[in-house]
N, CA, C and O atoms as CSV, one atom per row, in Angstrom:
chain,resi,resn,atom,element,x,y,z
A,1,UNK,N,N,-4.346,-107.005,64.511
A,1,UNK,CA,C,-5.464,-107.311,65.382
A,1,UNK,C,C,-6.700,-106.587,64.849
A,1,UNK,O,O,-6.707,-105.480,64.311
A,2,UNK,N,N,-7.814,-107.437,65.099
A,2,UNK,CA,C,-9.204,-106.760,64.418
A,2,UNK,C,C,-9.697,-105.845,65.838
A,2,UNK,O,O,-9.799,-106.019,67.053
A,3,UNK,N,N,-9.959,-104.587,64.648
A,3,UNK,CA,C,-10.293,-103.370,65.361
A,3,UNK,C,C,-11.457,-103.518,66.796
A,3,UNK,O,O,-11.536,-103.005,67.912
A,4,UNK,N,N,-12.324,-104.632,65.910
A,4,UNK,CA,C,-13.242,-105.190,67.044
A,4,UNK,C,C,-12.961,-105.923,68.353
A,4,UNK,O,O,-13.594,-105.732,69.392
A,5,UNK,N,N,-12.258,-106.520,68.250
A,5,UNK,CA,C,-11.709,-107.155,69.159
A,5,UNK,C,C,-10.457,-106.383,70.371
A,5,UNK,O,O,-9.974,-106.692,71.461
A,6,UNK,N,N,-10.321,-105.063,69.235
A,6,UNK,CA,C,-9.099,-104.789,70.622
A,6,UNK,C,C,-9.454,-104.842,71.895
A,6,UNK,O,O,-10.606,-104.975,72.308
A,7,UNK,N,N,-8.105,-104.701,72.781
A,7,UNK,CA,C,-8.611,-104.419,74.281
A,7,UNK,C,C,-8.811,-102.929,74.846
A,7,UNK,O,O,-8.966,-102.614,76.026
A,8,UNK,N,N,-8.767,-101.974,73.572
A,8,UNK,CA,C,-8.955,-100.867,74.154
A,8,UNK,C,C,-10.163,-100.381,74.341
A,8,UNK,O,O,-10.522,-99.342,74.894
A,9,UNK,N,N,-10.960,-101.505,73.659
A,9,UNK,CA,C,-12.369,-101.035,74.005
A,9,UNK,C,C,-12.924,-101.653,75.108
A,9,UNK,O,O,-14.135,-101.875,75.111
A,10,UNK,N,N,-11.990,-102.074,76.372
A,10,UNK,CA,C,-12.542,-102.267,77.857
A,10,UNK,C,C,-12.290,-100.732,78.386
A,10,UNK,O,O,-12.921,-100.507,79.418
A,11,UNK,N,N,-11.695,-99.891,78.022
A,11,UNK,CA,C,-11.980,-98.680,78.441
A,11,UNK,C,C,-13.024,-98.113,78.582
A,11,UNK,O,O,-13.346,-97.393,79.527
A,12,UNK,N,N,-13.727,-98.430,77.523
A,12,UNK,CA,C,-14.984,-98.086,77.602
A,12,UNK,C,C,-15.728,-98.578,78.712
A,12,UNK,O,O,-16.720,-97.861,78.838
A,13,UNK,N,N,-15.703,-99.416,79.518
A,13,UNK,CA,C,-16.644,-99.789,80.685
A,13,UNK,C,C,-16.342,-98.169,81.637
A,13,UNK,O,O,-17.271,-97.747,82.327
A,14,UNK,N,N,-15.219,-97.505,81.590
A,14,UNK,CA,C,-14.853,-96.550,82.535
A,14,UNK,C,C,-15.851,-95.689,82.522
A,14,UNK,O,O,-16.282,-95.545,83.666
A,15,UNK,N,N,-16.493,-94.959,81.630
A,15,UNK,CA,C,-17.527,-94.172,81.727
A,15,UNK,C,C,-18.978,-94.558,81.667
A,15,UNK,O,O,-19.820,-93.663,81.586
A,16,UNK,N,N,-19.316,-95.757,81.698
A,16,UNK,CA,C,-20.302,-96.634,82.194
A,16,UNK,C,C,-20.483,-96.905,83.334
A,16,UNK,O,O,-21.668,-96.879,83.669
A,17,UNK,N,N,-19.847,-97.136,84.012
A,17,UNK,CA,C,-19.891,-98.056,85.241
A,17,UNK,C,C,-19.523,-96.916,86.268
A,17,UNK,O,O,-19.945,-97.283,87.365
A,18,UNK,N,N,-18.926,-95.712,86.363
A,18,UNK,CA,C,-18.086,-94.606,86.902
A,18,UNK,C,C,-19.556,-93.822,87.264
A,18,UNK,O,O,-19.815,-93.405,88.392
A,19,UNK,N,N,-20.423,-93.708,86.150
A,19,UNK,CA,C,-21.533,-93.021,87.097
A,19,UNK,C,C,-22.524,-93.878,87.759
A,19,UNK,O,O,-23.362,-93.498,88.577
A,20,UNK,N,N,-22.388,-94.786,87.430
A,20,UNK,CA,C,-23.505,-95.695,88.642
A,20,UNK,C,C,-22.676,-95.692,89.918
A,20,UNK,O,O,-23.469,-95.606,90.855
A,21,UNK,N,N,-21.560,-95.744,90.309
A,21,UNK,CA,C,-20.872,-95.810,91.753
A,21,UNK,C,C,-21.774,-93.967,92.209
A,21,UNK,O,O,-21.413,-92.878,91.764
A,22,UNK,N,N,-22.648,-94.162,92.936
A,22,UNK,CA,C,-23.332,-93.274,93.143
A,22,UNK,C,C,-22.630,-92.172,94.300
A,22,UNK,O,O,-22.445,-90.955,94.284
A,23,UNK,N,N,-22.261,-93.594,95.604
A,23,UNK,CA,C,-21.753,-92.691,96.801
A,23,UNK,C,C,-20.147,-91.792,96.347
A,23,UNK,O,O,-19.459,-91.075,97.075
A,24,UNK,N,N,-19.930,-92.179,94.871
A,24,UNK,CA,C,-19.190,-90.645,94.568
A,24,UNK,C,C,-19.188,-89.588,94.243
A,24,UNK,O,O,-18.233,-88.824,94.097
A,25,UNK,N,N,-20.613,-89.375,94.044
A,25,UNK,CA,C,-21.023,-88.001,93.708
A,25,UNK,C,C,-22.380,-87.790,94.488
A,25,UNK,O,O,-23.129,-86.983,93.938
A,26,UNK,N,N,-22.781,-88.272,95.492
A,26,UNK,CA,C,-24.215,-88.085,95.894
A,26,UNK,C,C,-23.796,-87.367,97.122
A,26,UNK,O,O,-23.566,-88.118,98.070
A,27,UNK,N,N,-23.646,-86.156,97.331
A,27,UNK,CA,C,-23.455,-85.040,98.265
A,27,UNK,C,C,-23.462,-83.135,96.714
A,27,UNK,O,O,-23.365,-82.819,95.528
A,28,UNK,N,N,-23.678,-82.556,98.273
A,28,UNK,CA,C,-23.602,-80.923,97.514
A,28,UNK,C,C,-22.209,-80.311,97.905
A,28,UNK,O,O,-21.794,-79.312,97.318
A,29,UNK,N,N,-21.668,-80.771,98.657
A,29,UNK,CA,C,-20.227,-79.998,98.831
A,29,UNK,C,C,-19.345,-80.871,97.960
A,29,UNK,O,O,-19.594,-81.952,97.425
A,30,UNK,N,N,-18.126,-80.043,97.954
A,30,UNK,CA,C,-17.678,-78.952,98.057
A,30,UNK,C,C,-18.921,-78.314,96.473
A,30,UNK,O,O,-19.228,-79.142,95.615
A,31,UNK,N,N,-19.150,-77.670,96.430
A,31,UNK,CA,C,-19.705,-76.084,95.248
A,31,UNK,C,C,-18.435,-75.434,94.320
A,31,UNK,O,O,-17.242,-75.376,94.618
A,32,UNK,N,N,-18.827,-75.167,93.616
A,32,UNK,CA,C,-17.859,-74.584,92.217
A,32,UNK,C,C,-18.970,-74.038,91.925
A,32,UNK,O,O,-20.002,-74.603,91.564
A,33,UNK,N,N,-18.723,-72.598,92.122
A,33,UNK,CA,C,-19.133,-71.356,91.292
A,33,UNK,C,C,-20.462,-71.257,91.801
A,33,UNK,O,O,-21.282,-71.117,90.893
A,34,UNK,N,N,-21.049,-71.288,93.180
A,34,UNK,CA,C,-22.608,-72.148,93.843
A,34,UNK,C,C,-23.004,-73.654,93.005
A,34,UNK,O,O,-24.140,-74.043,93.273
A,35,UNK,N,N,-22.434,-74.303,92.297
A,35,UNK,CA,C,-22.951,-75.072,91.769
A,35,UNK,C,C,-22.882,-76.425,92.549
A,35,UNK,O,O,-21.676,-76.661,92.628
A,36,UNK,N,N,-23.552,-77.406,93.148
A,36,UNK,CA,C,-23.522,-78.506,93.666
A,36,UNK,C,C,-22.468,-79.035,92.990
A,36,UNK,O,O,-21.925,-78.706,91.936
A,37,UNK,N,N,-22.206,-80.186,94.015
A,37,UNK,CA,C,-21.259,-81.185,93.392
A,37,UNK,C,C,-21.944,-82.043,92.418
A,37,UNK,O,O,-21.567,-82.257,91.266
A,38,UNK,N,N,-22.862,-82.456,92.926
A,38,UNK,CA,C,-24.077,-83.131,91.946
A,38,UNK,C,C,-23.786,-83.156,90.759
A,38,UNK,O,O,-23.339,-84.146,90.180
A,39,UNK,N,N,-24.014,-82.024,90.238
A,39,UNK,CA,C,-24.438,-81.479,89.001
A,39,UNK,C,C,-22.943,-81.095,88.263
A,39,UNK,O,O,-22.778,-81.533,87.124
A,40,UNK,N,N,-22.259,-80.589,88.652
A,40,UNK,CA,C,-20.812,-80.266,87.821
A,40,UNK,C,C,-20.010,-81.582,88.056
A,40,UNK,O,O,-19.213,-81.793,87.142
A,41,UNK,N,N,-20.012,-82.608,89.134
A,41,UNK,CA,C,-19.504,-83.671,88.603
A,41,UNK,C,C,-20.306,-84.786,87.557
A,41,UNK,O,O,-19.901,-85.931,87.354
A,42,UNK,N,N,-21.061,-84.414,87.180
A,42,UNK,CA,C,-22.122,-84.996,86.331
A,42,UNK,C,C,-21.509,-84.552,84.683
A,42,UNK,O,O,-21.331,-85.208,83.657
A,43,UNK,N,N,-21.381,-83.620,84.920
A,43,UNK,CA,C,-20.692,-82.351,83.674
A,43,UNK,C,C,-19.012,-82.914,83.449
A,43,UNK,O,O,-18.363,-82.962,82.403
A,44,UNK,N,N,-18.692,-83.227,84.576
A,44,UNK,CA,C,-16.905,-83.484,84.608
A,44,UNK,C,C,-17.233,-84.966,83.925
A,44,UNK,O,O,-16.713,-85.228,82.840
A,45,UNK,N,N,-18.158,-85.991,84.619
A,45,UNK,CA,C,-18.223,-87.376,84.090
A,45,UNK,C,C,-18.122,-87.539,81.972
A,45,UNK,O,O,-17.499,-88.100,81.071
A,46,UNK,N,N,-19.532,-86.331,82.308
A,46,UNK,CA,C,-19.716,-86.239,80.647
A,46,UNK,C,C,-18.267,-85.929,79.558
A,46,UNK,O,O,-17.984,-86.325,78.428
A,47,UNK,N,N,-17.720,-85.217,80.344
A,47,UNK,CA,C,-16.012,-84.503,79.830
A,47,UNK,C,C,-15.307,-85.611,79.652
A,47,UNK,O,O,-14.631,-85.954,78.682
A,48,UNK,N,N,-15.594,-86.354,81.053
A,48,UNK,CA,C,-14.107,-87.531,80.651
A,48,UNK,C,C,-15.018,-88.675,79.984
A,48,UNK,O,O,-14.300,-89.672,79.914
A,49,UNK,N,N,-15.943,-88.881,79.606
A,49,UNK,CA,C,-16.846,-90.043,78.919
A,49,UNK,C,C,-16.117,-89.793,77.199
A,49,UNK,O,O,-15.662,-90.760,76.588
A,50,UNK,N,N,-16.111,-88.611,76.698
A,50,UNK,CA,C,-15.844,-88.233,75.970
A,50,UNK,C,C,-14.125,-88.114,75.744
A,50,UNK,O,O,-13.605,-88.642,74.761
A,51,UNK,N,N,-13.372,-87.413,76.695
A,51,UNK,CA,C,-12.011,-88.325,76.374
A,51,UNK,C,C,-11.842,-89.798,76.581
A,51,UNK,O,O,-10.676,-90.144,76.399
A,52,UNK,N,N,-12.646,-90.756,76.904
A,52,UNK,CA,C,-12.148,-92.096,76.841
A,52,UNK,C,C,-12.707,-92.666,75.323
A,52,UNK,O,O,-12.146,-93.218,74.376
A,53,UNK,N,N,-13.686,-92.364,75.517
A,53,UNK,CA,C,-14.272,-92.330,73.936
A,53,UNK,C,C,-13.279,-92.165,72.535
A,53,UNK,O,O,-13.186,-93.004,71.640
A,54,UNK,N,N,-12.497,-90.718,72.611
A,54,UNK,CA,C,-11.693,-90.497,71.508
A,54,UNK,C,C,-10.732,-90.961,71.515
A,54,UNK,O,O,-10.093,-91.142,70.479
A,55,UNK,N,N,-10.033,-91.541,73.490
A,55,UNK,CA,C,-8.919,-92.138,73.101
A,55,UNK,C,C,-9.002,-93.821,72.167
A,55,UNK,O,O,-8.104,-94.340,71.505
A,56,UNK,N,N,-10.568,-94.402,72.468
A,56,UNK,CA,C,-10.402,-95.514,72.085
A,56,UNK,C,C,-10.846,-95.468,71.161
A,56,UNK,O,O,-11.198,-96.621,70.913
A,57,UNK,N,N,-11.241,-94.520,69.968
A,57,UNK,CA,C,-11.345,-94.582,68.787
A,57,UNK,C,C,-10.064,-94.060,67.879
A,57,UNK,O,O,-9.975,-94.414,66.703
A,58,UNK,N,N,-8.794,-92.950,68.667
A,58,UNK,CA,C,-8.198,-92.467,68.282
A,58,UNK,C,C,-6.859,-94.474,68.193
A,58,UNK,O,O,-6.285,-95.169,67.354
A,59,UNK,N,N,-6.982,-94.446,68.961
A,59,UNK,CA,C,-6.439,-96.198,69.300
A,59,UNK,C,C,-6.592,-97.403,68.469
A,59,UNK,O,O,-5.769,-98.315,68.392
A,60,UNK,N,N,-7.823,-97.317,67.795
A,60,UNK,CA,C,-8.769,-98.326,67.097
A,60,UNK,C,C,-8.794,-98.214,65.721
A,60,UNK,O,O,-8.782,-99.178,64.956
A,61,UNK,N,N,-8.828,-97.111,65.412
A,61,UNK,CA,C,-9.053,-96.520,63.829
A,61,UNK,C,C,-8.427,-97.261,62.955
A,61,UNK,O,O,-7.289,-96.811,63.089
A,62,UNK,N,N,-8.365,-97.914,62.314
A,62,UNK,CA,C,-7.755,-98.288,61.017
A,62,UNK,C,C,-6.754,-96.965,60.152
A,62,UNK,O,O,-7.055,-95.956,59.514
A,63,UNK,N,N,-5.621,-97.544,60.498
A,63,UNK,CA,C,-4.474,-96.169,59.595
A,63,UNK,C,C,-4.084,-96.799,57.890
A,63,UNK,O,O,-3.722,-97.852,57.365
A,64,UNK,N,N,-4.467,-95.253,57.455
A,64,UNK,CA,C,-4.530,-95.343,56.057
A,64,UNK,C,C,-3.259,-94.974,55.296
A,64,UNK,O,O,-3.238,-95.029,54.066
């Protein structure tokens, strides 16, 4: 199957579309460390944007 075409790159909609659903992160409670929820789930989004990322390149890669 061409790398382009897999289906593992519908994963990728997960960290796209995950921060526009707003009413899941638009409050300040619960806090971690005083830090809003806001803002450290913003930080957690960025974390897992980045494991979906490597899984679908780790998935995709052409093996040599």
């Amino acid at each position: 199957m061409n790398a382009d075409r897999s289906r593992w790159h519908w994963l990728l909609w997960v960290p796209i579309v995950l921060p526009l659903i707003t009413p899941l992160y638009n409050s300040t409670e619960p806090r971690l460390y005083g830090i809003p929820f806001f803002y450290w789930s913003q930080m957690a989004l960025a974390g897992l944007a980045m494991v979906f990322i490597l899984l679908v390149y780790q998935a995709t890669k052409e093996r040599k």
